[in-house]
LOROVO-775024 format. One line per 5 residues: number of its first residue (from 1); for each residue x, y, z of C-alpha. Coordinates in steps of 0.25 Angstrom, whole numbers. Last residue first. Example, Ala and Ser with C-alpha at 12.3 -4.5 7.8 and 13.67 -1.06 7.14 Angstrom:
<nodes>
2 = 55 -4 29 ~ 49 -18 31 .
</nodes>
This chain:
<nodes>
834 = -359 -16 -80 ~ -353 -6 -90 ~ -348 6 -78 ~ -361 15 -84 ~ -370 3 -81 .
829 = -366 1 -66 ~ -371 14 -62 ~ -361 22 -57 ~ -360 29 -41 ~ -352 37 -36 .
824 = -352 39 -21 ~ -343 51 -16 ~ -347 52 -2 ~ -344 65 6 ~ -342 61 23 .
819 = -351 54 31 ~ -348 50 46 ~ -339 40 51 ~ -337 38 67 ~ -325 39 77 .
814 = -321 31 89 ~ -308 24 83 ~ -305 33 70 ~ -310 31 57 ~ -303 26 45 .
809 = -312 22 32 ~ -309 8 27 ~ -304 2 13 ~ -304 13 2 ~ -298 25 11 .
804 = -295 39 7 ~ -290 50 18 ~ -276 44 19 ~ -270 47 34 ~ -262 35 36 .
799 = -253 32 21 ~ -246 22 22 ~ -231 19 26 ~ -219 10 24 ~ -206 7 30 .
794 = -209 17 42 ~ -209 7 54 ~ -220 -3 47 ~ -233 4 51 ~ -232 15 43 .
789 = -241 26 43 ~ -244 39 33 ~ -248 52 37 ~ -254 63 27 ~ -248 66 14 .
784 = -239 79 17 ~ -233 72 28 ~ -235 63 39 ~ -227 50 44 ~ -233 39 52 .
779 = -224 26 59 ~ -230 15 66 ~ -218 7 72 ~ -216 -6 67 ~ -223 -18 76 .
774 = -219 -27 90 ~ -225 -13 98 ~ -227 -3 89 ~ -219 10 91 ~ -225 24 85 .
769 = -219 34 73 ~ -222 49 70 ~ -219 54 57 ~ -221 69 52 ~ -216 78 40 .
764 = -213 67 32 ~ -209 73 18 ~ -217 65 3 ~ -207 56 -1 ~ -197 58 -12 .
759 = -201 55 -28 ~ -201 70 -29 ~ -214 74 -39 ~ -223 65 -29 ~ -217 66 -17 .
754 = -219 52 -11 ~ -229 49 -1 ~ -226 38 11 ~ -229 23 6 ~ -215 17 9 .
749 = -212 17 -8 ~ -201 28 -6 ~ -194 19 4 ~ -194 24 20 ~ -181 29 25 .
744 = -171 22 32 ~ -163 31 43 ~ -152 25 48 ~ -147 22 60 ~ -132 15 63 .
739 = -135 4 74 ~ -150 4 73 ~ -157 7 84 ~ -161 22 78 ~ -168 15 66 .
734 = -171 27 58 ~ -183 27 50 ~ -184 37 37 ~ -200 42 34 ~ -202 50 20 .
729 = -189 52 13 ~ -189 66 8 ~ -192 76 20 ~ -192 65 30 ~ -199 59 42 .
724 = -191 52 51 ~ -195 40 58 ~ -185 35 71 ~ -184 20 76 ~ -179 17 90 .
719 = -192 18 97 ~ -202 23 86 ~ -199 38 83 ~ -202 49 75 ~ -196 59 68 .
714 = -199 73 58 ~ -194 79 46 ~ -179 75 43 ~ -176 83 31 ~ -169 75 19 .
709 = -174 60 20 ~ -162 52 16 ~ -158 49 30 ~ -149 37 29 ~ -141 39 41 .
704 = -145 53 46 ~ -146 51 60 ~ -137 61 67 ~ -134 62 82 ~ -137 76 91 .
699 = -127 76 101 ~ -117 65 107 ~ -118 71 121 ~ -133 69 123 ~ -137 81 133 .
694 = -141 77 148 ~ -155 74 151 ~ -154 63 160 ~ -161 56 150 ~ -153 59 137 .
689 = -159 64 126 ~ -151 58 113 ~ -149 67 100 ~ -154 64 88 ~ -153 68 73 .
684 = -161 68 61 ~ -162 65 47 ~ -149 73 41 ~ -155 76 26 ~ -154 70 13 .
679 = -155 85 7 ~ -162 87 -5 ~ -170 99 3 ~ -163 103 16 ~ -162 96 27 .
674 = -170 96 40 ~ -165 88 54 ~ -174 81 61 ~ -169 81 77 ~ -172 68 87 .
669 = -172 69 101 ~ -168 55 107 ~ -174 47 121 ~ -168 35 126 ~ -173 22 136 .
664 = -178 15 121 ~ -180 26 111 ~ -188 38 116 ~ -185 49 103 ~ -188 64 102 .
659 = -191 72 93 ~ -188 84 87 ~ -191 91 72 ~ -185 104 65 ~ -169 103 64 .
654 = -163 109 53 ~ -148 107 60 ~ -139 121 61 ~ -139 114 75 ~ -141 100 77 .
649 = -136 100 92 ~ -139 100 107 ~ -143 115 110 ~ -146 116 126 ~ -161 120 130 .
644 = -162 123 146 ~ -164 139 144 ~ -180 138 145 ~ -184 125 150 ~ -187 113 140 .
639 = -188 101 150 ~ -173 102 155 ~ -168 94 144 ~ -167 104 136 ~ -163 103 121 .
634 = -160 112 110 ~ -157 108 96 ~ -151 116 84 ~ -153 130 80 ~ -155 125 64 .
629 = -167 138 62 ~ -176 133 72 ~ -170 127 84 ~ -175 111 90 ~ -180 109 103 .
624 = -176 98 112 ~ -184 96 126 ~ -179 84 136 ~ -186 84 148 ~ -179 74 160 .
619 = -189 68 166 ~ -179 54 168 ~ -187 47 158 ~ -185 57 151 ~ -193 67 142 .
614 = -192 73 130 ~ -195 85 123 ~ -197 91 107 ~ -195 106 102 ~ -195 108 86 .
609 = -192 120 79 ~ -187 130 87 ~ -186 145 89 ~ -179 155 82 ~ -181 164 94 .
604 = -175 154 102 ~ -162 153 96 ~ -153 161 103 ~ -160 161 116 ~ -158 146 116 .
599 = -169 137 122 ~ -178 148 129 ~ -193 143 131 ~ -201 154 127 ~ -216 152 135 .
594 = -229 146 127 ~ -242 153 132 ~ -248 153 147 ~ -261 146 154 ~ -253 134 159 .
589 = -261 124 150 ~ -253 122 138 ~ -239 123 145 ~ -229 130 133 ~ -216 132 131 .
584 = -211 139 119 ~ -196 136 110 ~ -194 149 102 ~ -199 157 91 ~ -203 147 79 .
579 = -209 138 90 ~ -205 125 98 ~ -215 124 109 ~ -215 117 121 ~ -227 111 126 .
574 = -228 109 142 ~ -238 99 149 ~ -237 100 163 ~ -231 94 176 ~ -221 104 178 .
569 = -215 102 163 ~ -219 91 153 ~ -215 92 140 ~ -224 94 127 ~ -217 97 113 .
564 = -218 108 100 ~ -216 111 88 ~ -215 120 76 ~ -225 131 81 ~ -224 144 73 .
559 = -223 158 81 ~ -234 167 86 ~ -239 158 98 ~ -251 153 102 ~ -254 144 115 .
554 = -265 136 120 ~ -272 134 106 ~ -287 130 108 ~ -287 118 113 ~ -289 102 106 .
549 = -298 91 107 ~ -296 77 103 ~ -280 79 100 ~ -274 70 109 ~ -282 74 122 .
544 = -276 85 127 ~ -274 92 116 ~ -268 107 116 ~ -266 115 103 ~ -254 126 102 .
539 = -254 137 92 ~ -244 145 82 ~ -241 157 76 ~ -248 166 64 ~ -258 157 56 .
534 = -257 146 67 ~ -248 134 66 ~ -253 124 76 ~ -244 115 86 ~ -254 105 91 .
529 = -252 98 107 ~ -256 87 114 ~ -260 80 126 ~ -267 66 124 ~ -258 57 134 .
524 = -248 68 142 ~ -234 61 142 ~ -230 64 127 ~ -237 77 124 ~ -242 75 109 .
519 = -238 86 99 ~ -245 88 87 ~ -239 98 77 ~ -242 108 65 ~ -256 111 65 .
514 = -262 122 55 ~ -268 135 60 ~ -283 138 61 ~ -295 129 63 ~ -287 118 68 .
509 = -290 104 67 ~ -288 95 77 ~ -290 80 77 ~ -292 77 64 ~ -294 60 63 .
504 = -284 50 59 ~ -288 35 54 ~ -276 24 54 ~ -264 34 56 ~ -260 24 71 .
499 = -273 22 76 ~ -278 34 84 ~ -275 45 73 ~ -275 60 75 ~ -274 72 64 .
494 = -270 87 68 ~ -276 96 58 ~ -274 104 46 ~ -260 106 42 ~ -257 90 48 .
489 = -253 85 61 ~ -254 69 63 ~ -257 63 76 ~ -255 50 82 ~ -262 39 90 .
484 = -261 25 90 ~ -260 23 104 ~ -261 37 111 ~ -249 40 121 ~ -238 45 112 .
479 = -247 51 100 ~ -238 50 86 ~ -238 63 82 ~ -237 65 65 ~ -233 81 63 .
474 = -235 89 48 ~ -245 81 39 ~ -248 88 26 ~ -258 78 22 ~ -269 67 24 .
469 = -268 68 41 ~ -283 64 41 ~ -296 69 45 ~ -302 65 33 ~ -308 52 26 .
464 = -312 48 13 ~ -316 33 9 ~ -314 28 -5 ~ -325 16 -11 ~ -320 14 -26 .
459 = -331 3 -27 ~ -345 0 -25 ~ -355 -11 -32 ~ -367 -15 -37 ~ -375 -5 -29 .
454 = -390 -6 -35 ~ -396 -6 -19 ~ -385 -2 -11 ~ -378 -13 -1 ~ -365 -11 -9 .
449 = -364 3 -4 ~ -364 -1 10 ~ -356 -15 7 ~ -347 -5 2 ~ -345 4 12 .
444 = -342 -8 21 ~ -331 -14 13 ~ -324 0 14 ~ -321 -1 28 ~ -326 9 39 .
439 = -318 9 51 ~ -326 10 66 ~ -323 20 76 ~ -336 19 83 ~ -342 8 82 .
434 = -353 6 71 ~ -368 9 72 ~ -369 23 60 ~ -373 37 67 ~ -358 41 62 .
429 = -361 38 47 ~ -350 33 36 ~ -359 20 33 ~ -373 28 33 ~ -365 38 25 .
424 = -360 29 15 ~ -376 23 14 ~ -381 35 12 ~ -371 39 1 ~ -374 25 -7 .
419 = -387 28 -5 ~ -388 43 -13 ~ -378 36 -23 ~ -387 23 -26 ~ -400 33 -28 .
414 = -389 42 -37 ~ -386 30 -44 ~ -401 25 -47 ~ -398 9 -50 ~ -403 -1 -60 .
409 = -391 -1 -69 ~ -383 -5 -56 ~ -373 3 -47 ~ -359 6 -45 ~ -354 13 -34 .
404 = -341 23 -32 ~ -337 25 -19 ~ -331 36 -10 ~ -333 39 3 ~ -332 50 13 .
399 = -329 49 28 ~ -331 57 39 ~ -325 51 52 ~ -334 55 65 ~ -331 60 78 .
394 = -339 56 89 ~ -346 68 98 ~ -340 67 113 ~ -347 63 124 ~ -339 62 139 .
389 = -338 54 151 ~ -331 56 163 ~ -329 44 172 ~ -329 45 189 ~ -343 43 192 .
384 = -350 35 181 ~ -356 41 168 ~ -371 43 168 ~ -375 58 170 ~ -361 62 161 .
379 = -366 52 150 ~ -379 60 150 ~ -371 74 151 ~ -362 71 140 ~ -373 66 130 .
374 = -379 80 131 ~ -367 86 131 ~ -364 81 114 ~ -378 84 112 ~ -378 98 119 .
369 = -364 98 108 ~ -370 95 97 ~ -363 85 87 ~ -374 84 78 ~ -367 96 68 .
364 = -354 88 69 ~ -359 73 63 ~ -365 81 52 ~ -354 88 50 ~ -345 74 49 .
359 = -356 67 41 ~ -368 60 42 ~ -372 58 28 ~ -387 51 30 ~ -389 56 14 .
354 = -391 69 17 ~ -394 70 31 ~ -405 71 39 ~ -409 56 39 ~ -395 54 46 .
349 = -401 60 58 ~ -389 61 67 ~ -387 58 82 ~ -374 63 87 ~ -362 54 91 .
344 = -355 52 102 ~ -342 49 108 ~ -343 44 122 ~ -331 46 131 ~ -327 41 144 .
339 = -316 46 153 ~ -314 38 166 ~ -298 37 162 ~ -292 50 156 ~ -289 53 142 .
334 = -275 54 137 ~ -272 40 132 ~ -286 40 122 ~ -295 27 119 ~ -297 21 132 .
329 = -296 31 141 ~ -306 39 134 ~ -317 28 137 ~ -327 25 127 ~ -340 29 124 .
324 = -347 27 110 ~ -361 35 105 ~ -370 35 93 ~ -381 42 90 ~ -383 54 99 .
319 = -396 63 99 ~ -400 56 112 ~ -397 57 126 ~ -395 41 125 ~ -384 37 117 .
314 = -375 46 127 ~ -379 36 138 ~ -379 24 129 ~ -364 27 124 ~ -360 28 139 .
309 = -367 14 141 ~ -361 8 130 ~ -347 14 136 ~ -349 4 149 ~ -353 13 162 .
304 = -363 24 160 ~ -371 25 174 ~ -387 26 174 ~ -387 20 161 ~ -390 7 165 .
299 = -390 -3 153 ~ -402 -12 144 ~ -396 -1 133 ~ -386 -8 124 ~ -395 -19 120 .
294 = -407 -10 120 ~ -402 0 110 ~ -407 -7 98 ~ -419 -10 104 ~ -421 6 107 .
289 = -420 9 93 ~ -431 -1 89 ~ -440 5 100 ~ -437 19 95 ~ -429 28 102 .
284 = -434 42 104 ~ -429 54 93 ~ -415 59 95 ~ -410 74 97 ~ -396 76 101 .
279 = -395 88 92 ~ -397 102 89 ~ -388 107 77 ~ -379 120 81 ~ -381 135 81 .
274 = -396 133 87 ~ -401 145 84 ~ -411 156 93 ~ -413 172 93 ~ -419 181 103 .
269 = -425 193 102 ~ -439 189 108 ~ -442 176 113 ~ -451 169 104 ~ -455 157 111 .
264 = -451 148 99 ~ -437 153 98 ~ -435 151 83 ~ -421 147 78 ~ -418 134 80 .
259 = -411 126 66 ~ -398 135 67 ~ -392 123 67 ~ -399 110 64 ~ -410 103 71 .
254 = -409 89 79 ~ -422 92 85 ~ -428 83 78 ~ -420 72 84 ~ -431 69 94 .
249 = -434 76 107 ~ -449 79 110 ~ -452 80 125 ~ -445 88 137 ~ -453 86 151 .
244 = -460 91 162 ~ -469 81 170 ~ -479 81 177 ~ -483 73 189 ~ -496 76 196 .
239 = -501 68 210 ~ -510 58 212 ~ -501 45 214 ~ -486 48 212 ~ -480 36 202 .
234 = -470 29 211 ~ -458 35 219 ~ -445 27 214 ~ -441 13 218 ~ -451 5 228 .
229 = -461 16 225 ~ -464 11 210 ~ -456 21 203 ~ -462 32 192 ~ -462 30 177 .
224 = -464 40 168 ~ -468 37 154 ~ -464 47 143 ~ -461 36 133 ~ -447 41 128 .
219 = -444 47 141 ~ -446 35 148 ~ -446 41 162 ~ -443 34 176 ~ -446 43 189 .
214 = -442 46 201 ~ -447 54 215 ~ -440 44 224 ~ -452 37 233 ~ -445 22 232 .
209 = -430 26 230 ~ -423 25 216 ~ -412 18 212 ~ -418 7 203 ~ -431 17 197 .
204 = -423 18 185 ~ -420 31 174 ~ -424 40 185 ~ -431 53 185 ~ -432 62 196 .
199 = -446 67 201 ~ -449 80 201 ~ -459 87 212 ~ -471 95 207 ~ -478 107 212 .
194 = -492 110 207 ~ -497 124 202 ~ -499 118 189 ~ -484 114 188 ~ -473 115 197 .
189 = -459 109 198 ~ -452 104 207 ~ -439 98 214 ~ -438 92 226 ~ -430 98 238 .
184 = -440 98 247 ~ -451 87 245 ~ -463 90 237 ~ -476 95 244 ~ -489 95 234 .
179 = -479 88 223 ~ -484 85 209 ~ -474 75 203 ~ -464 81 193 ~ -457 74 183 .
174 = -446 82 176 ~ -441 78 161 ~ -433 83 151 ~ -427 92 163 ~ -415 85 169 .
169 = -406 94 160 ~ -399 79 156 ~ -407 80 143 ~ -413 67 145 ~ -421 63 130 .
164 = -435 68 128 ~ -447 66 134 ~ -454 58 125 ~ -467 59 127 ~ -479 69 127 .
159 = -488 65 138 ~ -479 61 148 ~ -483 47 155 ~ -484 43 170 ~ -479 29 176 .
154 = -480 20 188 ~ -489 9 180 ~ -497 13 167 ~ -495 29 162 ~ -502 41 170 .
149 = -500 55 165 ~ -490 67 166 ~ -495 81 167 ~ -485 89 160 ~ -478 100 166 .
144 = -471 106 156 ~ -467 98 142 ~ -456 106 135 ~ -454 101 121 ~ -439 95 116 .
139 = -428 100 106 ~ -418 105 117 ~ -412 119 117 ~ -399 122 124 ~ -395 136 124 .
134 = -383 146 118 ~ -383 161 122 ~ -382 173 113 ~ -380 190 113 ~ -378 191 128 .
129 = -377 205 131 ~ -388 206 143 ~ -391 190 145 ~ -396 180 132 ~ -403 169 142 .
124 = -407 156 142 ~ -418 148 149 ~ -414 133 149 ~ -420 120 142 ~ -422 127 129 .
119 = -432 121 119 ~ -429 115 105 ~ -442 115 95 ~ -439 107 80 ~ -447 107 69 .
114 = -454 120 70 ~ -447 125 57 ~ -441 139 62 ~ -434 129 71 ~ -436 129 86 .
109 = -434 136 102 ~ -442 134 111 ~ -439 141 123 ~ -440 132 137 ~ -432 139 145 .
104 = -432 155 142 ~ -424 161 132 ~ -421 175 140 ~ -416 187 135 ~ -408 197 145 .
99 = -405 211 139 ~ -395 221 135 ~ -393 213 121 ~ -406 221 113 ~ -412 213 102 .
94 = -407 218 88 ~ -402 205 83 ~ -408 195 92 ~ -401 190 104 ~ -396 177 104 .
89 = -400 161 107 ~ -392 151 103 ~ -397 136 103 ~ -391 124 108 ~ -398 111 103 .
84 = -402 99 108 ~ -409 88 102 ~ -421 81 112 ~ -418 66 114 ~ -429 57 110 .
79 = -431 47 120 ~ -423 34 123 ~ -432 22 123 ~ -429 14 137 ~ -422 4 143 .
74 = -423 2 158 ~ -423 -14 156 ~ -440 -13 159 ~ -439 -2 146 ~ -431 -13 137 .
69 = -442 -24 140 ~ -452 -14 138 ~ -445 -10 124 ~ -444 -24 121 ~ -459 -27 124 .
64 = -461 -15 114 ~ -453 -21 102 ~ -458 -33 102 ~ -449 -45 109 ~ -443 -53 98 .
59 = -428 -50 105 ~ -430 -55 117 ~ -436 -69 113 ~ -423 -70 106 ~ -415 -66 118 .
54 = -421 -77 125 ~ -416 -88 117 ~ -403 -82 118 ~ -404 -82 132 ~ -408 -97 132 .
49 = -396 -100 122 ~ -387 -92 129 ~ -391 -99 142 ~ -390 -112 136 ~ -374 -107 129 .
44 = -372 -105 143 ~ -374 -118 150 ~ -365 -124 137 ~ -355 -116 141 ~ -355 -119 158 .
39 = -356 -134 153 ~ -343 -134 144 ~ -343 -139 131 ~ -346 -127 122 ~ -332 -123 126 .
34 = -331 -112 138 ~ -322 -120 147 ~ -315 -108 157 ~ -324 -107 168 ~ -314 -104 177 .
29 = -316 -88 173 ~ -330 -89 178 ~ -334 -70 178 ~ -326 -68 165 ~ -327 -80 158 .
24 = -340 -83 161 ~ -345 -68 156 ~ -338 -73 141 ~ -344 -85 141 ~ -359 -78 144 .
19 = -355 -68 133 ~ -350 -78 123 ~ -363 -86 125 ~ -372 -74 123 ~ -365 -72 111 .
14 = -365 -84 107 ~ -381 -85 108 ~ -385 -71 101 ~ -385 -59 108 ~ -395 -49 102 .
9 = -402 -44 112 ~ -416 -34 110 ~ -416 -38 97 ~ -426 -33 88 ~ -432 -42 76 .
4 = -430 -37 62 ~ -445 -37 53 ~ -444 -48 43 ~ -441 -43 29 .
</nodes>
């Protein structure tokens, strides 16, 4: 087997071509004859063939010259990055509490093993009554004072190399050259009795003046270089330079919880743990490695400016694998311009794990915090002036598979298995080189398992996801800002989807009480609110930033929630709640709880179903709520305020959902109306909100031409066309152009679920609709059985949130797979008869 070659470059001839084309047409746009024919192509297809020529000298280099070469362009090997780890000290059971206890800096804190020593950076201490505080430790060794020697040219050498990876404390390495009278100002350190001033280090001598005290340092070699008098001070003849310095690192230090537990200096009654994992620990690069990397790395780092440069920051304090950066403006309506974001993800030592299975709880013990700041602090020394960066962990899509594998007379079958399940978890594995957010298809699980010795072949592959709206799905929002973007509210968590139902994710899960509603305010990009039923009462969940983090709840009450709606009032963001004991108002920041809202004395205490608002183009505010127990429907159109409400029809109605329609230069509000079992139903009615504000004089209007579906459970809208979800009929769609509209509902064979003891389709508690352009609208409808999608304007549908798959495995844009619980069965080919 010949020994692979490295390739410093990797360009080939047409693509050096295609670049040297594609540069001519952006800086000598009159050059517009690119055939083979034309001088100006033929001259550069000679300097891609003389470059190319070179690139292939290049590439046979030995590995040393090429890592001179690489240290002569500024790129060096990384050093090993010592894991953090935050550790707990308390007082002991029985020590006294009235008095101060001091850990000192410098402790030594380890494992009843002796494998791995962390040391605390910072004094700590327990004051009077304290019973606990939390520190940072580092995996590293203390080296004080040492007595740096000579190394060829204008360099001195630690002894006991590496130094271990930035911290970005400004302490893994201080410099100090013996000073009998240092300048004012300077700072120092003493050792022996001598005084010594500290030089500053510097990643280039460029900047630097001809007598500044600076320095260069390979951390991974220990070699400090000092200028040559023309750019930086050179190497001081005749005086002392020590150095004190952090050594060791390494992934090692990567120890579970609860892992550090002896205080090495012994300070009485106190006690130490680490209640989370360390991380962030890395070993040095090799030379191999660092080839790898040169292609991406010959870059100034000083100041982040392309994404690959943000990623190569956060690459490069160690302990994290992978990294993408992308700006938020980009991706999400709400966020802000000069916001960028890298998502991260931990380093992992597969060989650890039981098979290499790197799954979800892995991926969440590594996700440290120290590690997660770390980063941040690096990229926030190299961003630009004026841009914000952040580092988040990436999230990761477990996914367990399914197979069945048959295998030759010849073969071990629990051998086949063991690798069959690596094999799927290297696939299905975060730390794995594919782009972020990329789909999985079946045909590449099976070349994996195909590529086993004594494989003869695979079938009945199934792929199992989670996080989706499977069942029992109570609300479908479609977002009114965020292309593709809906949300689906089951009994256990509030779902999101960012390509029209294709893949969802969970994006908030309550510990306690069970979601009822999603609303999105329509003018604010990102802001939203979640009704939840708690226990006793009910709570109110801000987003801000379309359900990627949530708030505590910002108002309880006793009373149950059914609905709610955002409206604009002074400048601010107001929720209106319609409750079981009245209509509440409510600003989520003002610091104060829902108020009453009055909308008839008599009635209030009753309370309200459903509340919804509109908004001219005029300002006029237009807020509908409908009464509890058949009280018909109120409406303002003064914004909501107390005592403006003015009842407008469909009493002694069963009335339980609002919404409003923006068809053409008009604007509707829609009412459902209940039946009672066995009954055909009424469908719905709608009333016109005229602009000015002033009241429709021909009513409420009915729309129950060929409604068939019983009660009338929820609406939505696509320009003219209305979708209704039904208690027996699944979707019906109401043409409201049409010159007499009827409602037309889907067939029985349409592909939504069918009661099975009944013969009727399964009830449509949700739908939400969304306008193409040139196309049918996209149309989703939740129930009992999850969310199914069509993309013909409600004639047929499919199932969106299935959780088994035989073709591909969905995953979100800028997520990763992880491992979740194989089932791989293996039979040998001689008990099938082959």
């Amino acid at each position: 087997m010949p020994i692979p070659l490295p390739r410093l470059d990797d360009r080939t001839f047409d693509q050096l071509v295609a670049d040297a084309l594609e540069r001519a047409r952006a800086t000598c746009p009159d050059w517009t004859d690119h055939t083979a024919g034309d001088p100006g192509v033929t001259l550069v297809e000679l300097f891609a063939f003389l470059t190319e020529s070179l690139l292939y000298r290049l590439n046979r280099v030995p590995p040393k010259l090429q890592l001179a070469l690489l240290n002569l362009a500024g790129v060096v090997l990384r050093p090993p990055s010592a894991a953090v780890a935050t550790l707990t000290f308390a007082r002991a059971q029985g020590t006294p509490s009235d008095t101060p206890v001091t850990i000192p800096a410098g402790t030594q804190v380890g494992g009843r093993d002796g494998s791995a020593t962390f040391v605390l950076p910072n004094a700590v201490t327990l004051d009077p009554g304290q019973a606990r505080a939390d520190a940072t430790a580092l995996h590293c060794e203390l080296i004080d004072a040492e007595l740096l020697a000579a190394a060829p040219g204008h360099a001195m050498r630690v002894a006991r190399p590496p130094v271990i990876a930035p911290t970005l404390d400004g302490l893994d390495f201080l410099l100090g050259v013996e000073a009998a009278a240092p300048p004012a100002g300077t700072a120092l350190r003493t050792a022996n009795g001598k005084t010594f001033e500290l030089w500053r280090e510097v990643t280039t001598f460029a900047d630097s003046g001809p007598d500044e005290p600076v320095f260069v340092l390979d951390r991974a070699s220990g070699i400090v270089q000092f200028g040559s008098g023309v750019a930086g001070a050179p190497l001081p003849a005749g005086r002392e330079i020590r150095a004190w310095y952090r050594r060791g690192g390494g992934k090692a230090g990567n120890v579970a919880a609860g892992t550090l537990t002896e205080i090495k200096s012994g300070i009485a009654g106190v006690d130490v743990t680490n209640a989370e994992r360390a991380a962030g620990g890395s070993d040095a690069e090799t030379i191999d490695a660092l080839v790898r990397r040169a292609p991406t790395a010959i870059s100034s780092l000083r100041v982040a400016v392309t994404a690959r440069d943000y990623e190569q920051v956060v690459l490069s304090v160690g302990g994290i694998a992978r990294a993408q950066a992308f700006a938020q403006a980009q991706v999400w309506r709400h966020a802000p311009p000069g916001v960028v974001e890298v998502t991260a993800v931990p380093y992992i030592d597969i060989e650890q794990l039981a098979d290499g299975a790197v799954t979800a709880e892995v991926v969440r013990e590594h996700r440290v915090e120290a590690l997660r700041q770390r980063a941040a602090d690096a990229l926030d020394q190299r961003r630009p002036l004026g841009v914000l960066a952040l580092v988040s962990w990436a999230k990761v899509r477990p996914v367990s598979v399914s197979v069945r594998v048959v295998v030759g007379a010849e073969a071990d079958p629990a051998a086949v298995e063991r690798a069959i399940r690596r094999r799927i978890n290297t696939l299905f594995s975060p730390l794995r080189d594919l782009p972020f957010g990329r789909e999985m298809r079946a045909s590449e699980v099976y070349e994996r398992i195909l590529n086993e010795p004594g494989v003869r072949y695979a079938d009945q592959l199934r792929f199992t996801i989670g996080e989706t709206p499977d069942k029992e799905v109570n609300d479908l929002v479609r977002d009114p800002a965020q292309p593709s973007g809906w949300f689906a509210v089951t009994r256990t968590a509030v779902h999101r989807t960012l390509d029209d139902g294709d893949s969802w994710s969970a994006v908030m899960t309550p510990q306690d009480g069970e979601p009822r509603f999603v609303r999105r305010h329509p003018g604010r990009p990102g802001l939203m609110m979640l009704g939840l039923a708690l226990k006793t009462g009910s709570a109110v969940l801000i987003s801000e930033d379309l359900g990627e983090s949530w708030s505590d709840p910002v108002a309880t009450f006793n009373s149950e929630l059914f609905d709610a709606a955002w409206l604009e009032r002074d400048g601010a963001p107001m929720l209106l709640l319609a409750t079981a004991d009245g209509l509440r108002q409510f600003v989520p920041k003002a610091g104060t709880g829902p108020a009453p809202v009055i909308v008839d004395k008599a009635l209030d205490t009753k309370g309200f179903y459903a509340v919804t608002t509109s908004t001219s183009p005029s300002g006029v505010i237009a807020v509908a709520v409908a009464a509890r127990q058949d009280g018909g429907i109120y409406l303002s159109s003064q914004g909501g305020v107390s005592e403006t409400f003015a009842p407008v029809g469909l009493k002694n109605k069963d009335v339980r959902k609002l919404a409003v329609q923006a068809t053409g230069a008009r604007t509707f509000l829609w009412a459902t109306i209940g039946a009672e079992a066995g009954e055909q139903g009424e469908g719905a009615f709608r009333l016109e909100l005229r602009a000015s504000g002033a009241n429709d004089p021909e009513g409420f209007k009915p729309f129950n031409l060929g409604w068939q579906g019983g009660s009338c459970e929820a609406l939505a809208f696509a320009d003219a066309t209305v979708f209704a979800g039904s208690n027996r009929a699944g979707v019906l769609t109401l043409d409201t152009s049409a010159a007499t509209p009827t409602w037309s509902p889907v067939r029985l064979d349409a592909g939504l679920p069918i009661r099975d003891t009944e013969r009727l389709l399964e009830v449509v508690e949700a739908i939400a609709a969304a306008p193409v352009p040139g196309a049918a609208p996209i149309v989703l409808s939740g129930g009992v059985r999850g969310v199914h999608r069509s993309t013909d304007g409600g004639t047929t549908f499919a199932l969106a949130s299935a959780t088994n798959f035989g073709d591909r495995v969905p995953l979100p844009a800028r997520w990763l797979y992880c491992a979740g619980e194989h089932n791989v069965t293996v039979v040998n080919d001689l008990d099938r008869g082959g």
